[in-house]
C-alpha positions as a printed Julia matrix, in Angstrom:
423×3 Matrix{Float64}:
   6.8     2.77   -6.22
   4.17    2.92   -8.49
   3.36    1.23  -12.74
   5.32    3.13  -14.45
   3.47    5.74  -17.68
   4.66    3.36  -20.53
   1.96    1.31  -19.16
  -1.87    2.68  -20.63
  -5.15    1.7   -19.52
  -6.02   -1.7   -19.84
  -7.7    -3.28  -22.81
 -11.47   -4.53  -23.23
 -10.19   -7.58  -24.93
 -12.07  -10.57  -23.96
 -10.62  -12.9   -20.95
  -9.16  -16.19  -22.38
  -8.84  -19.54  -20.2
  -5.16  -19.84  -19.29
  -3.28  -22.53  -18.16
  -1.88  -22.64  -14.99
  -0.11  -25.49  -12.73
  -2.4   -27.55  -10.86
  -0.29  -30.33   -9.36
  -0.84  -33.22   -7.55
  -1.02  -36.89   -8.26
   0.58  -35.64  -11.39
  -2.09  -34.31  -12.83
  -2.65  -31.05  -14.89
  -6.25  -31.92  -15.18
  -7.74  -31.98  -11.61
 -10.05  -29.59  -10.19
 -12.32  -29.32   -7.0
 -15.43  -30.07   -8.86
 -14.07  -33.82   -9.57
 -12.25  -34.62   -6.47
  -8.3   -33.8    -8.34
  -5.85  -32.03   -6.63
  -5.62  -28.0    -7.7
  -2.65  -25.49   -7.25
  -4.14  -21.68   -6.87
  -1.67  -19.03   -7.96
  -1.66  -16.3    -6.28
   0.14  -13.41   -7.13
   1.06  -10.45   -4.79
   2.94   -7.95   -3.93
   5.3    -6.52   -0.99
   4.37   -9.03    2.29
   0.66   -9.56    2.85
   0.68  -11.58    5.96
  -0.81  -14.82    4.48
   1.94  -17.38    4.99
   0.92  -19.08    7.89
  -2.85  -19.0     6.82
  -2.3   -20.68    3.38
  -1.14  -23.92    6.04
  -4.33  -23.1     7.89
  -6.23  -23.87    4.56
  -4.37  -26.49    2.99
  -5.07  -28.63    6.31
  -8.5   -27.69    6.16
  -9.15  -27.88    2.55
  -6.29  -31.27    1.48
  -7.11  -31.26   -2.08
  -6.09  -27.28   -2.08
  -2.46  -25.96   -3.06
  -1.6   -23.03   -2.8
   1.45  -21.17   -4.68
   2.31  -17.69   -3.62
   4.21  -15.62   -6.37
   5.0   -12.21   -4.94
   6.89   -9.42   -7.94
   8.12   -5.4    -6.55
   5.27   -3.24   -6.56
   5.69   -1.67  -10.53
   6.44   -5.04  -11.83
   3.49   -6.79  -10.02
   0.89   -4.09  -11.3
   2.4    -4.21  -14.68
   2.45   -7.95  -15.42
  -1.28   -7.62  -14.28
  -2.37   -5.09  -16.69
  -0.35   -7.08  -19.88
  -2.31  -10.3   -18.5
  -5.54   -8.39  -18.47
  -5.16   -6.56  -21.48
  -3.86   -9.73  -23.96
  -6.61  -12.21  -22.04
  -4.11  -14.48  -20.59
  -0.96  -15.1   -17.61
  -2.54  -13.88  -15.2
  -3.04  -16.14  -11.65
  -5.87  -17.22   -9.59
  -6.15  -14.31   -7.37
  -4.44  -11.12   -7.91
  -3.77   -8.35   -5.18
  -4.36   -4.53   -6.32
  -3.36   -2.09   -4.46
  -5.89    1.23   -3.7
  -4.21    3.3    -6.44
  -4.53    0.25   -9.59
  -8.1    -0.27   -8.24
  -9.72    2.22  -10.06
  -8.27    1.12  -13.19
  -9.23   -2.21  -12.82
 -13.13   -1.47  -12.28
 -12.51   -0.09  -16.0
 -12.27   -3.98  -17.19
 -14.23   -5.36  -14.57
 -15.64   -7.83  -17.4
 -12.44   -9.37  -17.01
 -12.5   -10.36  -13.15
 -15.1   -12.24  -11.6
 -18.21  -10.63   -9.55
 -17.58  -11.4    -5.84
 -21.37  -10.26   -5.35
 -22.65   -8.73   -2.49
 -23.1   -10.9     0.65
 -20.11   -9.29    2.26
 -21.0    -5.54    2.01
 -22.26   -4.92    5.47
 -18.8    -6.09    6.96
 -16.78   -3.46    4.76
 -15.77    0.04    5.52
 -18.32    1.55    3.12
 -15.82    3.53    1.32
 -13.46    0.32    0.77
 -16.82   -1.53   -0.45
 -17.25    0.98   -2.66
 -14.0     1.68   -4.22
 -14.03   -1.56   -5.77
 -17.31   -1.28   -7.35
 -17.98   -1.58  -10.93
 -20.36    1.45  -12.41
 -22.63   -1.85  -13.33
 -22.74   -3.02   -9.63
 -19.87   -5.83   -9.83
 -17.71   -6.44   -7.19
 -14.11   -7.07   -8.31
 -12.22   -7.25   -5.08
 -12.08   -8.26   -1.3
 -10.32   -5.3     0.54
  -7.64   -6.6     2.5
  -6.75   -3.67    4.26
  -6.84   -0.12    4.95
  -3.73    2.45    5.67
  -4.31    5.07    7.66
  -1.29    7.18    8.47
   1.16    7.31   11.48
   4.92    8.2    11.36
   7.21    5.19   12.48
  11.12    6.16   13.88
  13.77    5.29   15.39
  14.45    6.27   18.93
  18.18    5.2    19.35
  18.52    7.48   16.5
  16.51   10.17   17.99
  18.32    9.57   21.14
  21.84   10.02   19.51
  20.6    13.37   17.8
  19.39   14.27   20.9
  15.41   14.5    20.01
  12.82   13.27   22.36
  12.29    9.9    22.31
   9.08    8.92   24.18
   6.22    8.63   21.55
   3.72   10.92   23.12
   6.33   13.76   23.42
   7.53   12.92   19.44
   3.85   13.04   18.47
   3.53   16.36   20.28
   6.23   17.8    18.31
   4.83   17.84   15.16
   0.96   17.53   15.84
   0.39   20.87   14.46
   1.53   20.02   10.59
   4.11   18.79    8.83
   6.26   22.35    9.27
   6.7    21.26   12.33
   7.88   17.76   11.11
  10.15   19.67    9.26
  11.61   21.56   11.77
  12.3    18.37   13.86
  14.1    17.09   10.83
  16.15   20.26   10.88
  17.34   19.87   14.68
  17.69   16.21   13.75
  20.09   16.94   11.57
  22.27   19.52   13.34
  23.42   16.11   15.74
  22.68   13.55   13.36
  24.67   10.28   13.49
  27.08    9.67   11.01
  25.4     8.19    7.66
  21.75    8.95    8.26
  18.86   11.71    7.43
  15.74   11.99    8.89
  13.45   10.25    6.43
  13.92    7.72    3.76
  12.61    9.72    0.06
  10.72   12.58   -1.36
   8.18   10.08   -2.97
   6.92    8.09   -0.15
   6.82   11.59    2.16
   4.62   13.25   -0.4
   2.13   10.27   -0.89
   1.55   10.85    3.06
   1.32   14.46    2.89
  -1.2    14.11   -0.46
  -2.84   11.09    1.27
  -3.91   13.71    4.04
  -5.75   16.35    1.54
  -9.61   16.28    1.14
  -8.82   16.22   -3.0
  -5.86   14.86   -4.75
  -5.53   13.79   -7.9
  -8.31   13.21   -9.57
 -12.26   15.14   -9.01
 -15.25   12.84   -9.07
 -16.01   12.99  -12.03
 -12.73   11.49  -13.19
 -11.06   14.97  -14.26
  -7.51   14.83  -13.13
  -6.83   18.23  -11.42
  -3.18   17.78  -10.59
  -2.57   20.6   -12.31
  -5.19   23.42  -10.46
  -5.27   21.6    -7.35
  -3.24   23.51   -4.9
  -3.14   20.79   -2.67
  -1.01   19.12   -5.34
   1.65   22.07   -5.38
   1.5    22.69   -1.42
   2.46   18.71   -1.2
   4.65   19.77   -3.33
   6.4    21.95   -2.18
   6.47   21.04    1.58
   8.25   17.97    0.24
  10.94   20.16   -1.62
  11.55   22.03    1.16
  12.32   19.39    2.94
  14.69   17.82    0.57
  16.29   21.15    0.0
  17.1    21.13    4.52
  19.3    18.19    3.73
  16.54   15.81    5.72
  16.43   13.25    2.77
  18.24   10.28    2.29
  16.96    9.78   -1.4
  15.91    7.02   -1.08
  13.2     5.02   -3.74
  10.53    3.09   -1.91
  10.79   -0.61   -2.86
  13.87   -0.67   -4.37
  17.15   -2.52   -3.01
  18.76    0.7    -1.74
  15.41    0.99    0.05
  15.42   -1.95    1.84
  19.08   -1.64    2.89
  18.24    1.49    3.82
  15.84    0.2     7.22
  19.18   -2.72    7.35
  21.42   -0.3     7.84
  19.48    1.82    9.77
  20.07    4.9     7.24
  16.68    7.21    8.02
  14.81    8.06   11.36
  11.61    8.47   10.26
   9.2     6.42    7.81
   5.69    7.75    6.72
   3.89    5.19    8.22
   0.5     3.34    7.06
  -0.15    0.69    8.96
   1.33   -2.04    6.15
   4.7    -0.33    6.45
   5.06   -2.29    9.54
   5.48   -5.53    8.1
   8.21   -4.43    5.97
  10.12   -2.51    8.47
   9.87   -5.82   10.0
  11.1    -7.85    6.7
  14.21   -5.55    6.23
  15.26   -4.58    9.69
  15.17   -7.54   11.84
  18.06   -6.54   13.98
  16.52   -3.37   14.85
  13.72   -4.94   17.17
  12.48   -2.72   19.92
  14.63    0.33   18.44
  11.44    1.57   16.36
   8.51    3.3    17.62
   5.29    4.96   16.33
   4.21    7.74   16.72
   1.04    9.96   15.48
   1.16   11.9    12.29
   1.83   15.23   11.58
  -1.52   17.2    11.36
  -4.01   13.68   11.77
  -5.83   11.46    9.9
  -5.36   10.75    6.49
  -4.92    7.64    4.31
  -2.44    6.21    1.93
  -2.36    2.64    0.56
  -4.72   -0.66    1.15
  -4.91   -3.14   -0.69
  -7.91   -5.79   -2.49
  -8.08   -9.47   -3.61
  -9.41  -10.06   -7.28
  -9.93  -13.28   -9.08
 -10.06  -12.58  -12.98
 -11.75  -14.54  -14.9
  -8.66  -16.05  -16.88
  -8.0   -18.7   -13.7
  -8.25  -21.94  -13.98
  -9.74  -22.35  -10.55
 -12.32  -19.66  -10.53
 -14.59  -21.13   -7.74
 -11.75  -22.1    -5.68
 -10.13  -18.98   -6.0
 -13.32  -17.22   -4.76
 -13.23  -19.32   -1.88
  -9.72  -18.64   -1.04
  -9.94  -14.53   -1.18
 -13.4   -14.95    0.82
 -11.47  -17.05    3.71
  -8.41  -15.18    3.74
 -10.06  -11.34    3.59
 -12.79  -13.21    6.34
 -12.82  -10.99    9.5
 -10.95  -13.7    11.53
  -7.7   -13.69    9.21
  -7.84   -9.99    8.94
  -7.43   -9.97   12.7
  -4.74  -12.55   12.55
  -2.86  -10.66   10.0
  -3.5    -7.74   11.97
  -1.78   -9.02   15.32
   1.47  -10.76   13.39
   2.15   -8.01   10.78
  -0.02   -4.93   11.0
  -2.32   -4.81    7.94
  -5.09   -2.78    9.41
  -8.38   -4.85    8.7
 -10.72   -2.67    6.64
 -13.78   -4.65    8.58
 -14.48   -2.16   11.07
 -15.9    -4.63   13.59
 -12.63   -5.43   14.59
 -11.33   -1.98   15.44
 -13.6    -1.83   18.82
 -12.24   -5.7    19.65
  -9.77   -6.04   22.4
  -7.48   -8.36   20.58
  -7.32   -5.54   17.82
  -7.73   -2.48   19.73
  -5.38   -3.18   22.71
  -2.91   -4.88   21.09
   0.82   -3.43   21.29
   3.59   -4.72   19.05
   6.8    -5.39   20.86
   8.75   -4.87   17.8
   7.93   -1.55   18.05
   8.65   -1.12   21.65
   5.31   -2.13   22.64
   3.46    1.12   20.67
  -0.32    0.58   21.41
  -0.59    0.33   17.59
  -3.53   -0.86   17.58
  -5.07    2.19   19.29
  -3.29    4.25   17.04
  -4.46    3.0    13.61
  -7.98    1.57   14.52
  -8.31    5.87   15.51
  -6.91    6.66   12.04
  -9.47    3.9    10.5
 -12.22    5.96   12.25
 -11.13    9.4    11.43
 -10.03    8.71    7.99
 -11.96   10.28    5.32
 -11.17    8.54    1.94
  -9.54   10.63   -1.25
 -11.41    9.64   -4.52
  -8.84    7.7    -6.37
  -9.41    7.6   -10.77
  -8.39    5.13  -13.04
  -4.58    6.64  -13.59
  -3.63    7.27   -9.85
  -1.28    4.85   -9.83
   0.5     6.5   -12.95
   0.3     9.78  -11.18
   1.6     8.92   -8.18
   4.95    7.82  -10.26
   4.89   10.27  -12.18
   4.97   12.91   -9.43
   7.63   10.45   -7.75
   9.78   10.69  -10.57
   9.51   14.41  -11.03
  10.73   14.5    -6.78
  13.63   12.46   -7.45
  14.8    14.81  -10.15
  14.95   17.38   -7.69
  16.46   15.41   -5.48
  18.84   14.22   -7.29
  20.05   18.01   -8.78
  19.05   17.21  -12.31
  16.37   19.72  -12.23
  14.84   22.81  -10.16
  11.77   22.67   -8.26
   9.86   24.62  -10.67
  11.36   22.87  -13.45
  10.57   19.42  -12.54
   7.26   20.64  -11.71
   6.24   21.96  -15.11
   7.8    18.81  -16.71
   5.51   16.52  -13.96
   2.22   18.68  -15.07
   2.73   18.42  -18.47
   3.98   14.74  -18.33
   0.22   14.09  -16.24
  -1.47   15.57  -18.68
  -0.28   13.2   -21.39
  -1.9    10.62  -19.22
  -5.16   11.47  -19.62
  -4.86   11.65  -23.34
C-alpha cells in the first residue's frame, strides 16, 4: 500500500513556481489578489470525504475552483516526492498520509508554514507529528485512525460465528490469538470463495500499529531489525496466513477492491477511514457489515494531513482552503457521511460525533467506538522512511504468502532489504 524503495528521500532542491490551470473567464492569469477566477489543485489519495464541501466553498467563495485529482496510494506519494524533489508538478494542496509525514518535515523548506494559530484544537501528538525541527508547520491533520475490526455478519452467520458485535468483540478481546482462532473456526464452515481477512500486509500494519515501538526509535534509528515487536507482528501474521485465513489480498489494488464487491473476506482491520472505502467498493453490501472492537485495544494506524508546498500557484488560497476544510465543523461533517475520525478532540465528547451510529454498518455506535480509540490511543513515533518500511515488510508478507519464500527466509531478505534504506 505503501511508496515503493526505488523511491529515496526527497531532495533539498529549491521549490520552483509551477504552472497550474486556473480557469475561468479564460484566463490563465487570474488570481484572488486581483479579483480573476483561480482553479486549486488538489491532489489526494483513496476518498477523503470532501466532495460535497468543495460545493460548500465554491458557493461561498465564487471566484474559487476547485479540481480534485485523486492517484492509488504508492502512486500519489510518489508523484509527490518527484514534484518535491525536481521543484515543480506538484498541486495546490497535497494530502500525506501519517507514514510520508515524517519524510516530508525533512524538506519542509519546500511547503509553506501553516503557523500556529490552530495548535490548541489538535490532538497534541497529530500537532506535533507534522512539525518541522525549526518550528514550521507543514500540514493540517485531517484525521486520526484508531483501530477497530470491521466484518461481515451474513458471513459470520453462514460459518456459523456469532454475529452480534458485543459477543464478536468478546471473542477476541484478549489478543489477536484469539482473532486467530476465530479465523480458524471460521474457516472450518466457511462459505464457498471466502477467508477470513483480506491480506497479510494490511493485518500486520494493525497488529504493528498496536505496539508501544515500531519501526523507528526517537532518535530516528530504525530498529526493525532488534525490535521484537517487529518479529512477534511478524510472525502472528504468518501464522495466520499459514491457517489458510488469508485471502491474499493487496490493499488498494483492483483485486482489493473486488475483493469487498464480491464479498471475498469477513474481516477488515479497521481504522476508522476504512469505512469510507468499504463503502466505495461494496455498495450492495449495506447493513451486512458491522464493527466491532479490536483484538487486544487501542492502537493506531493511518491519518492523514493537508500540505500546501510552496510550488502552487495559489499559495494563499490554498491555505485558506486546507484551513476551512480541516476546520472542526467539516471534520465533523466528514465524520458523520464517511468516517474519517476528526483528530480535533473537541468533537469526540459532541453528541453529533459521539452518538452517532452508521446505518451502513448496521447502525454500529461507531462513533463511540473510535472517539474511545482516539482517547486511548497512544501514538507510535513514525521516521522519515516509514512509509518505505511498511512496503517493504508488505512485500516480504506477500512472498510468504504467495509460496515463493519461507517465513524465515523472507524475513532475513525484509531485514536486510530495511537496512539498505537507511543507507
Amino acid at each position: 500500500m505503501l511508496l515503493s524503495r526505488s523511491v529515496r528521500a526527497l531532495t533539498a532542491a529549491a521549490a520552483a513556481a509551477v504552472m497550474l490551470t486556473a480557469c475561468g473567464s479564460g484566463s490563465d492569469e487570474g488570481g484572488a489578489g486581483d479579483g480573476g477566477n483561480v482553479t486549486l489543485n488538489v491532489n489526494l489519495f483513496g476518498n477523503f470525504g470532501y466532495e460535497e464541501l468543495y460545493r460548500e466553498y465554491e458557493k461561498a467563495n465564487p471566484n474559487v475552483k476547485i479540481k480534485e485529482s485523486t492517484a492509488a496510494y504508492n502512486d500519489h506519494h510518489r508523484n509527490l516526492a518527484t514534484h518535491l524533489a525536481t521543484g515543480s508538478g506538484a498541486g495546490d494542496i497535497e494530502g500525506v498520509d501519517t507514514g510520508f509525514i515524517a519524510q516530508m518535515r525533512e524538506v519542509g523548506k519546500q511547503f509553506t508554514d501553516l503557523g500556529t494559530e490552530r495548535q490548541a484544537e489538535y490532538l497534541p501528538w497529530k500537532w506535533q507529528a507534522s512539525l518541522t525541527k525549526d518550528g514550521q508547520q507543514i500540514g493540517y491533520g485531517t484525521d486520526v485512525g484508531g483501530l477497530a475490526i470491521c466484518y461481515r455478519r451474513d458471513l459470520f452467520q453462514k460459518a456459523g460465528l456469532p454475529t452480534d458485535r458485543d459477543e464478536v468483540s468478546a471473542s477476541w478481546a484478549s489478543g489477536w490469538d484469539k482473532y486467530i482462532e476465530q479465523g480458524q473456526k471460521y474457516a472450518e464452515k466457511a462459505p464457498a470463495g471466502t477467508a477470513f481477512f483480506d491480506g497479510a500486509g494490511a493485518l500486520y500494519n494493525a497488529v504493528i500499529g498496536q505496539a508501544p515501538v515500531g519501526f523507528y526509535s526517537e532518535d530516528n534509528t530504525i530498529v526493525v531489525g532488534s525490535n521484537p515487536e517487529v518479529r512477534k507482528a511478524w510472525d502472528l501474521v504468518v501464522k495466520a496466513v499459514q491457517s489458510n485465513l488469508s485471502a491474499k489480498l493487496l490493499e488498494s489494488s483492483p483485486e482489493w477492491n473486488n475483493g469487498f464487491a464480491k464479498g471475498q473476506f469477513a474481516t477488515i482491520a479497521c481504522p476508522a477511514w476504512m469505512m469510507a472505502k468499504i463503502k466505495d467498493q461494496s455498495k450492495n453490501a449495506a447493513g451486512k457489515w458491522d464493527v466491532a472492537a479490536v483484538p487486544g485495544g487501542g492502537g493506531n494506524w493511518g491519518g492523514s494531513y493537508l500540505t500546501v508546498p510552496k510550488q502552487g500557484k495559489h499559495v494563499e488560497e490554498a491555505k485558506k482552503l486546507a484551513a476551512w476544510l480541516t476546520a472542526p465543523e467539516q471534520q465533523a461533517k466528514v465524520f458523520t457521511s464517511k468516517g474519517l475520525l476528526p483528530s480535533i478532540p473537541a468533537l469526540y465528547d459532541k453528541p453529533e460525533i459521539a452518538q452517532y451510529k452508521d446505518p451502513f454498518f448496521n447502525d454500529a455506535p461507531v462513533g463511540k467506538i473510535f472517539t474511545t480509540a482516539a482517547k486511548e490511543l497512544k501514538p507510535q513515533y513514525q521516521g522519515p522512511r516509514t512509509g518505505d518500511i511498511q512496503t517493504t515488510i508488505r512485500d516480504g508478507l506477500v512472498r510468504v504468502e504467495q509460496g515463493k519464500q519461507s517465513s524465515d527466509e523472507s524475513w532475513q531478505q525484509t531485514v536486510s532489504d530495511v537496512d539498505r534504506l537507511a543507507k
